[in-house]
C-alpha angles and dihedrals in degrees: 000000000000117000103278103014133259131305100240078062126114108266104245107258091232104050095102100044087111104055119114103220088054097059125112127203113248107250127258128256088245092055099040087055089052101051085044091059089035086064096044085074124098124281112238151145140174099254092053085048092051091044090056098043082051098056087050091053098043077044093055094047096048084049091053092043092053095050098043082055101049088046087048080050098051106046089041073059101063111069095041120100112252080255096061100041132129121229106233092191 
């Protein structure tokens, strides 16, 4: 390999640090502690919120199937004879 690459080869990432135009002035004390309390909210977006509006509402169902289901059992249940019966657990 020649002394400094080809040139066909990626540029190094940190040839240009120093140059003045790239700089960029250290932040202040009052920033900093802004971004600091900025990052101390809670974390959320609106696909986690309809996900989990989602889950309520497939956990509601279920809940309402399960019970349609128990109260179809037991009155199924009531005009059988003990014998015939179905455990509902």
């Amino acid at each position: 390999m020649p002394v400094g690459g080809y040139a066909r080869d990626i540029p190094s990432d940190t040839d240009d640090d120093d140059i003045p135009e790239l700089q960029m002035p250290q932040p202040g004390d009052e920033s900093y502690q802004r971004a600091v309390e900025a990052m101390e909210a809670d974390v959320t977006c609106d696909r986690w919120r309809k996900e989990e509006a989602m889950e309520e509402h497939l956990r509601k169902i279920c809940h309402d199937n399960n019970t349609a289901v128990r109260k179809r059992l037991e009155e199924l249940n009531e005009s059988l004879t003990y014998r015939h019966k179905i455990f509902l657990g």
